[in-house]
TORPA-4810 file (N, C-alpha, C, O; in nm, 3 decimals):
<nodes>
NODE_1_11.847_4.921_8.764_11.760_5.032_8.794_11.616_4.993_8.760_11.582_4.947_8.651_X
NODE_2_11.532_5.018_8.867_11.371_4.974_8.840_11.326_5.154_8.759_11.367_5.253_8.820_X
NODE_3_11.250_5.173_8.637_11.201_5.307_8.616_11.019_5.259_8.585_10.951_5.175_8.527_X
NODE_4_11.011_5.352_8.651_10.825_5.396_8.644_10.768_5.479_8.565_10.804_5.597_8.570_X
NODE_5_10.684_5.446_8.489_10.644_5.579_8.371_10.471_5.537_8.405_10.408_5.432_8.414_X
NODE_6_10.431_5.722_8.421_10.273_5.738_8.485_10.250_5.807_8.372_10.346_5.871_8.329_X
NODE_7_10.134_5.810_8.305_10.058_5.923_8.276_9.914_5.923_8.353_9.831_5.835_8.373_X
NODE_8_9.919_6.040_8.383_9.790_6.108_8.460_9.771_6.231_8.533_9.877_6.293_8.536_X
NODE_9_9.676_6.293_8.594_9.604_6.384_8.614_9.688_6.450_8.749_9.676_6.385_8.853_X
NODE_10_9.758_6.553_8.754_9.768_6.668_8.876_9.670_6.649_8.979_9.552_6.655_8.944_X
NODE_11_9.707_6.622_9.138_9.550_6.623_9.212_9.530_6.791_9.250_9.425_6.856_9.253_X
NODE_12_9.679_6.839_9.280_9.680_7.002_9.305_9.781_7.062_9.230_9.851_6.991_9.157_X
NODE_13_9.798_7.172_9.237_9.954_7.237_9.188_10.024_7.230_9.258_10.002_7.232_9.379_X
NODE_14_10.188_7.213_9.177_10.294_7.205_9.260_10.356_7.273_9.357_10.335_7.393_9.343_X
NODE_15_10.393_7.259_9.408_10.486_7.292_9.538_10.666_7.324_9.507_10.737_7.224_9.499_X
NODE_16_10.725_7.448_9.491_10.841_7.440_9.438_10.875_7.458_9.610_10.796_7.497_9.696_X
NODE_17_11.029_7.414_9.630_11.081_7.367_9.785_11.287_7.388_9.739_11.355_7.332_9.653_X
NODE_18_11.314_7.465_9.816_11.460_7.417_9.815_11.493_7.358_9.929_11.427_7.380_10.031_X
NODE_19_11.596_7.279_9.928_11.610_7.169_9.996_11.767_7.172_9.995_11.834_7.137_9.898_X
NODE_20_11.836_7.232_10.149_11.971_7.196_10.136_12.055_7.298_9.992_12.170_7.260_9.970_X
NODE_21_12.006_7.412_9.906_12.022_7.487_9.808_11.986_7.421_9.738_12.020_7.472_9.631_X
NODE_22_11.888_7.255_9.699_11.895_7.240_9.564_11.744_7.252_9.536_11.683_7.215_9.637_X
NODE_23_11.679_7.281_9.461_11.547_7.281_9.463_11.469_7.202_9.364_11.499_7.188_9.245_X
NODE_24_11.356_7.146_9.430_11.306_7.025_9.436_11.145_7.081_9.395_11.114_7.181_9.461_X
NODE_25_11.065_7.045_9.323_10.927_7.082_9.263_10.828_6.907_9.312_10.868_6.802_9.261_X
NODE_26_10.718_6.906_9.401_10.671_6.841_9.447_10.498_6.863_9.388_10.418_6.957_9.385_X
NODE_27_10.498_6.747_9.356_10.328_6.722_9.323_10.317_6.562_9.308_10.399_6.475_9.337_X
NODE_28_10.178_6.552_9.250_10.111_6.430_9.320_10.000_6.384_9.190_9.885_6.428_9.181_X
NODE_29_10.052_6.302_9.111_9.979_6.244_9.021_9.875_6.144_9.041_9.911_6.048_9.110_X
NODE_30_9.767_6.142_9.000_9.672_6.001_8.969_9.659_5.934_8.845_9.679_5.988_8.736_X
NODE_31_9.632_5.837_8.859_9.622_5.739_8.750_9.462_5.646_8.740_9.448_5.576_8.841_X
NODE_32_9.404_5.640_8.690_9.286_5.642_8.741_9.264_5.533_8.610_9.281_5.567_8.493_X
NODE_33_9.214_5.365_8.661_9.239_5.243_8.553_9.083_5.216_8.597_9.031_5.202_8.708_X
NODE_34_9.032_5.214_8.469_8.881_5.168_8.468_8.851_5.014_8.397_8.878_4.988_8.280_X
NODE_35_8.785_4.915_8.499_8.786_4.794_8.481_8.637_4.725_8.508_8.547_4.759_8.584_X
NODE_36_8.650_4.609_8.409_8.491_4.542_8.482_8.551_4.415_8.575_8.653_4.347_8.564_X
NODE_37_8.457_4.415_8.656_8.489_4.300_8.750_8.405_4.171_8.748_8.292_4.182_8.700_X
NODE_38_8.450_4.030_8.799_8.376_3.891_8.763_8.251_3.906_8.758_8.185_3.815_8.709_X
NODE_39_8.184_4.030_8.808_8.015_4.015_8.825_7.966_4.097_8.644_7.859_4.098_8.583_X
NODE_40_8.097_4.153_8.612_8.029_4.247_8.471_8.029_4.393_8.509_8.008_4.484_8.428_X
NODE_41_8.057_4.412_8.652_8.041_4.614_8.671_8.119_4.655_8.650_8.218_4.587_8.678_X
NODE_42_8.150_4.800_8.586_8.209_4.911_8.559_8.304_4.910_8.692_8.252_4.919_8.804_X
NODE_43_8.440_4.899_8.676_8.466_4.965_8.864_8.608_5.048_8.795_8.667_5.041_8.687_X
NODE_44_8.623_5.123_8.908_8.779_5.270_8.845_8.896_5.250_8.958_8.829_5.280_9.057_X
NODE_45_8.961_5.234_8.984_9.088_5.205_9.040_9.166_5.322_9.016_9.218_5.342_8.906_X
NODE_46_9.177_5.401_9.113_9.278_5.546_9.097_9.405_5.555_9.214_9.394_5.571_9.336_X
NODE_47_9.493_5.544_9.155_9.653_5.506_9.233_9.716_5.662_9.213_9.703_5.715_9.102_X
NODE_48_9.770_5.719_9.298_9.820_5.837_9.352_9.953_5.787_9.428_9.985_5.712_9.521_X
NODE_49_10.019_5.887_9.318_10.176_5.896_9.318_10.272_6.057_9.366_10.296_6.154_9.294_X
NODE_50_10.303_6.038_9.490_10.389_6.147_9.523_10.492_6.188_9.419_10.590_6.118_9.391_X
NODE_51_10.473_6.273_9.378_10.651_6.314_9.274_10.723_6.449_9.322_10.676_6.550_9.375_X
NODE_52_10.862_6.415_9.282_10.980_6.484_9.366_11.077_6.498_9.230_11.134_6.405_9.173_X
NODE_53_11.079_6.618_9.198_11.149_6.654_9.068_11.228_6.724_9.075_11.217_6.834_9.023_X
NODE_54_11.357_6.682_9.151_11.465_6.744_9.195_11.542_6.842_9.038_11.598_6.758_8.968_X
NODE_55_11.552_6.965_8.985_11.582_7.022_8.921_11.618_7.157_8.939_11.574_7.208_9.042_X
NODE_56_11.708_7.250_8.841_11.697_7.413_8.818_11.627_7.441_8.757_11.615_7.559_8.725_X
NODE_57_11.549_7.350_8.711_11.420_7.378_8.559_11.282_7.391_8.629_11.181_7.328_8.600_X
NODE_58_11.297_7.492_8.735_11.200_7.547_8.804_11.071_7.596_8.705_10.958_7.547_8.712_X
NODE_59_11.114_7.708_8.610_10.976_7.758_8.542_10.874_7.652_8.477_10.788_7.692_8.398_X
NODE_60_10.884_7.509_8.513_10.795_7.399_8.428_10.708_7.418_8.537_10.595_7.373_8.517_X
NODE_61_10.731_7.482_8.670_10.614_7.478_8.784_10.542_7.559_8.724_10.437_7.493_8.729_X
NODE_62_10.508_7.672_8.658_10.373_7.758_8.676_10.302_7.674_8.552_10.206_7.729_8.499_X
NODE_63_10.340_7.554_8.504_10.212_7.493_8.424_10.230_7.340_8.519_10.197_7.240_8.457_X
NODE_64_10.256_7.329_8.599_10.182_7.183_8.642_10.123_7.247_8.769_10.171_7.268_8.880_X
NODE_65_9.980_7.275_8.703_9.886_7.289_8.844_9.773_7.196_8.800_9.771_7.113_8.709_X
NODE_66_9.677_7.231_8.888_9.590_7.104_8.912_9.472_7.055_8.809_9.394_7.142_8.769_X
NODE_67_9.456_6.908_8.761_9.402_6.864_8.658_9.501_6.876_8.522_9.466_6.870_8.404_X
NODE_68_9.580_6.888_8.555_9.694_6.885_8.428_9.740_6.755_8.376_9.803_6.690_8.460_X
NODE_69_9.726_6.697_8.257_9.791_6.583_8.212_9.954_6.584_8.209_10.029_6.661_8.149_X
NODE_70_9.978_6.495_8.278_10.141_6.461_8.260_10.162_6.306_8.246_10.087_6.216_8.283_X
NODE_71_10.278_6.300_8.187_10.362_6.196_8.129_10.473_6.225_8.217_10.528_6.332_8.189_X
NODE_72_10.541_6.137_8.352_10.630_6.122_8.430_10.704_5.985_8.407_10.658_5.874_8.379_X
NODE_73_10.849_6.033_8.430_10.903_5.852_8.436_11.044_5.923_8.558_11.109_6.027_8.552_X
NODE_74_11.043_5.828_8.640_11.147_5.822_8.730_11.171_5.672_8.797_11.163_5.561_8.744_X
NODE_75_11.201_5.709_8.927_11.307_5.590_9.001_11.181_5.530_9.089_11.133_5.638_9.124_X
NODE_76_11.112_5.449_9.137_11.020_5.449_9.223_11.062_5.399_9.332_11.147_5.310_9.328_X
NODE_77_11.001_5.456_9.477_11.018_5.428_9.582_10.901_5.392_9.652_10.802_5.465_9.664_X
NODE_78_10.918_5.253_9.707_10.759_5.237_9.788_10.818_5.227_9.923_10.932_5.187_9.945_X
NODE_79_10.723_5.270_10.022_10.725_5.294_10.179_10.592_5.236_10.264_10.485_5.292_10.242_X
NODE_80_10.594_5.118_10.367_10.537_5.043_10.419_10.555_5.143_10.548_10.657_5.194_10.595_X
NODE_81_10.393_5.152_10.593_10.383_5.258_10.739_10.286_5.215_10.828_10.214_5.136_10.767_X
NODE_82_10.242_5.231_10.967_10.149_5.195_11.032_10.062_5.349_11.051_10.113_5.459_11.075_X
NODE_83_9.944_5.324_11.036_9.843_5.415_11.008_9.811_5.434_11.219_9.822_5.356_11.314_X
NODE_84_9.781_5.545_11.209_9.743_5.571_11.398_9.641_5.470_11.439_9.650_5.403_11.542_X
NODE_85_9.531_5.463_11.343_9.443_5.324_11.425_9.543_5.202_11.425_9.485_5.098_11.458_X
NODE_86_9.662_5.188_11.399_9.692_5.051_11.406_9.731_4.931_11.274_9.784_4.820_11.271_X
NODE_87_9.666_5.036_11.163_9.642_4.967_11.023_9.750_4.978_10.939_9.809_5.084_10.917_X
NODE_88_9.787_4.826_10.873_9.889_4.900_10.768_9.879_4.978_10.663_9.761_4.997_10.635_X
NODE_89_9.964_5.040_10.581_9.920_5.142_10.493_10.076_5.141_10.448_10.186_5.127_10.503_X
NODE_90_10.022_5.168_10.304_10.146_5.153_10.196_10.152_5.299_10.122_10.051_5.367_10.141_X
NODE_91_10.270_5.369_10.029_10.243_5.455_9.989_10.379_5.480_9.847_10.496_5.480_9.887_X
NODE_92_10.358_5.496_9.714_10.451_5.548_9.632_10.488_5.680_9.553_10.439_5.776_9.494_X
NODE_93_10.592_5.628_9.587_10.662_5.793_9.534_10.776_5.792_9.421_10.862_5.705_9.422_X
NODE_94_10.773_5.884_9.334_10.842_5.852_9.246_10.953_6.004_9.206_10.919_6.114_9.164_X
NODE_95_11.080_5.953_9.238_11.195_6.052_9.189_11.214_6.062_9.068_11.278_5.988_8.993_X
NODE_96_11.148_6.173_9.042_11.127_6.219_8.823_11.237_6.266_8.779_11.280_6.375_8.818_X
NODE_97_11.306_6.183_8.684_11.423_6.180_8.576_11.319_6.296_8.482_11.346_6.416_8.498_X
NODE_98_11.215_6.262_8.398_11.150_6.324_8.315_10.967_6.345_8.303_10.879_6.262_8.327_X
NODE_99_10.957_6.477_8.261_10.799_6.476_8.315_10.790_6.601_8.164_10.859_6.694_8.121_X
NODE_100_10.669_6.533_8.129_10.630_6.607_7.999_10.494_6.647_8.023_10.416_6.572_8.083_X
NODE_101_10.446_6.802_7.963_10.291_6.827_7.969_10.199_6.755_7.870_10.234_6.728_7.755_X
NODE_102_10.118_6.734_7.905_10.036_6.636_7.816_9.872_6.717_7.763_9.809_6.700_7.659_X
NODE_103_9.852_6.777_7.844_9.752_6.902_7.844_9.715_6.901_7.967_9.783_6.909_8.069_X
NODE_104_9.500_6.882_7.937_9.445_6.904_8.020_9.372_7.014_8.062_9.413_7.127_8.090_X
NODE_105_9.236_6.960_8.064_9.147_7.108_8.024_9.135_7.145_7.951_9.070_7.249_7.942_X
NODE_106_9.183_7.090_7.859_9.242_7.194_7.693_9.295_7.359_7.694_9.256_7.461_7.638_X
NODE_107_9.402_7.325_7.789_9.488_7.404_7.818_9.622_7.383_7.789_9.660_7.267_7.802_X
NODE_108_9.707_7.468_7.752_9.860_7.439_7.713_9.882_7.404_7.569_9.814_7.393_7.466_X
NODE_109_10.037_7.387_7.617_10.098_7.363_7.485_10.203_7.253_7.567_10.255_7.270_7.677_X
NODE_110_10.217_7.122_7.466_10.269_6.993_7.510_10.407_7.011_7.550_10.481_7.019_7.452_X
NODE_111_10.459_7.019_7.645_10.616_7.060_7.654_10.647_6.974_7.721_10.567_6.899_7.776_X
NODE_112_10.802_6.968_7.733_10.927_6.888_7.776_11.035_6.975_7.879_11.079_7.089_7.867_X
NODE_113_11.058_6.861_7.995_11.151_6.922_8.085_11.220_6.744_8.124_11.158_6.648_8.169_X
NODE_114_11.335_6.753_8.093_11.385_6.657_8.121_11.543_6.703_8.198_11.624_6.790_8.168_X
NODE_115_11.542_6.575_8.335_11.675_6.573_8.355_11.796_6.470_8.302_11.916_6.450_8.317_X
NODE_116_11.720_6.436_8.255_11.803_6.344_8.148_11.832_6.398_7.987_11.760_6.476_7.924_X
NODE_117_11.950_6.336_7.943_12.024_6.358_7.761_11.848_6.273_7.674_11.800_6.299_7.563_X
NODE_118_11.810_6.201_7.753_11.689_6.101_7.682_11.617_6.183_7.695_11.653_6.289_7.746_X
NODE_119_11.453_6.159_7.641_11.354_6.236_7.630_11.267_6.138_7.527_11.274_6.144_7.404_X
NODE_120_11.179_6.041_7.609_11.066_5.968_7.482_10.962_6.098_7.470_10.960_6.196_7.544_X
NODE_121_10.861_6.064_7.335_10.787_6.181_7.324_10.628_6.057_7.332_10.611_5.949_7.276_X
NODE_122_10.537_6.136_7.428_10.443_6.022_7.415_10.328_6.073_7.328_10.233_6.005_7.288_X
NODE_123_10.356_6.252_7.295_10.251_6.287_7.179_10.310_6.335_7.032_10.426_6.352_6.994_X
NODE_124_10.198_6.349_6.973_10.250_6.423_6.847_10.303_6.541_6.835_10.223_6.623_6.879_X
NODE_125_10.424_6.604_6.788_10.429_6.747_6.810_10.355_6.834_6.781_10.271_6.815_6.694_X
NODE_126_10.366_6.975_6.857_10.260_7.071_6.827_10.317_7.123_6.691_10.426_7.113_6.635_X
NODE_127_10.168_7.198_6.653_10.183_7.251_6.531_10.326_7.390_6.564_10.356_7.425_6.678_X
NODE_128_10.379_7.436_6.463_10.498_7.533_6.445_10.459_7.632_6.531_10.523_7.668_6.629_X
NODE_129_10.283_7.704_6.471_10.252_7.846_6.551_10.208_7.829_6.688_10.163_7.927_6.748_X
NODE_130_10.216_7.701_6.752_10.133_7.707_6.918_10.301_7.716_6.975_10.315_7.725_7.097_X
NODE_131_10.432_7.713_6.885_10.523_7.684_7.021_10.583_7.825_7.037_10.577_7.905_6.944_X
NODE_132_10.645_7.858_7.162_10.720_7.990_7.197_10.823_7.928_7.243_10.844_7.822_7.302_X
NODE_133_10.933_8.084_7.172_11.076_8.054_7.159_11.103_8.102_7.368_11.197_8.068_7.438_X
NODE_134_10.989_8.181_7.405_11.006_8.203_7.521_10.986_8.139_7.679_10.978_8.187_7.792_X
NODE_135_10.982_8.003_7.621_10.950_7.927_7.747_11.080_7.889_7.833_11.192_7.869_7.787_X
NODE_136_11.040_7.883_7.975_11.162_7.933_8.063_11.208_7.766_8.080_11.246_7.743_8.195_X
NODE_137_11.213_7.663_8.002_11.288_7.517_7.995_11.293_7.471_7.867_11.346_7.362_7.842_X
</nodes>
């Protein structure tokens, strides 16, 4: 099994979709790698990842909307396409085993939705009084 682990930025909010009765939560991460190049300049490299989070753990949608930090790891799938002018064009997508809030905006509280028994943690836990016993995952 090849697994992919992103952290980065929501470009919009998600998209919840059933599919065939099973329902599937769709959004679209960036990753955005800032580098200098042989001349010495600043340059940013931002890679955008389709995600497909096949689950019943629907209520993690009303906090992944847009500019949201997440921590994703799934199965990756890449797809080779011809663009209408003629051009090739590549594109990845990744089937999420597990996707954790990370913030963003300085909004939220760091939570966990996993379809997996595993679960790495990539932050520190929140303090006792930011967590609720009422969150719907």
């Amino acid at each position: 099994m090849i697994k992919l682990q992103i952290i980065g930025n929501l470009g919009k909010d998600c998209v919840v979709n059933a599919v065939n009765g099973k329902n599937v939560i769709n959004f679209t991460v960036a990753h955005t790698e800032k580098y200098r190049d042989s001349q010495g300049n600043n340059q940013e490299k931002t890679t955008w990842v389709d995600c497909a989070y096949w689950s019943d753990k629907t209520g993690v949608a009303q906090y992944l909307t847009k500019g949201k930090q997440v921590y994703v790891e799934g199965q990756p799938e890449a797809r080779a396409f011809q663009r209408n002018d003629g051009t090739a064009g590549a594109s990845l997508s990744l089937r999420v085993r597990d996707i954790q809030l990370l913030g963003g905006r300085g909004e939220g509280v760091p939570s966990s939705a996993s379809g997996s028994s595993q679960s790495s943690s990539m932050n520190e836990p929140a303090p006792i009084s930011e967590v609720s016993d009422d969150l719907p995952f």
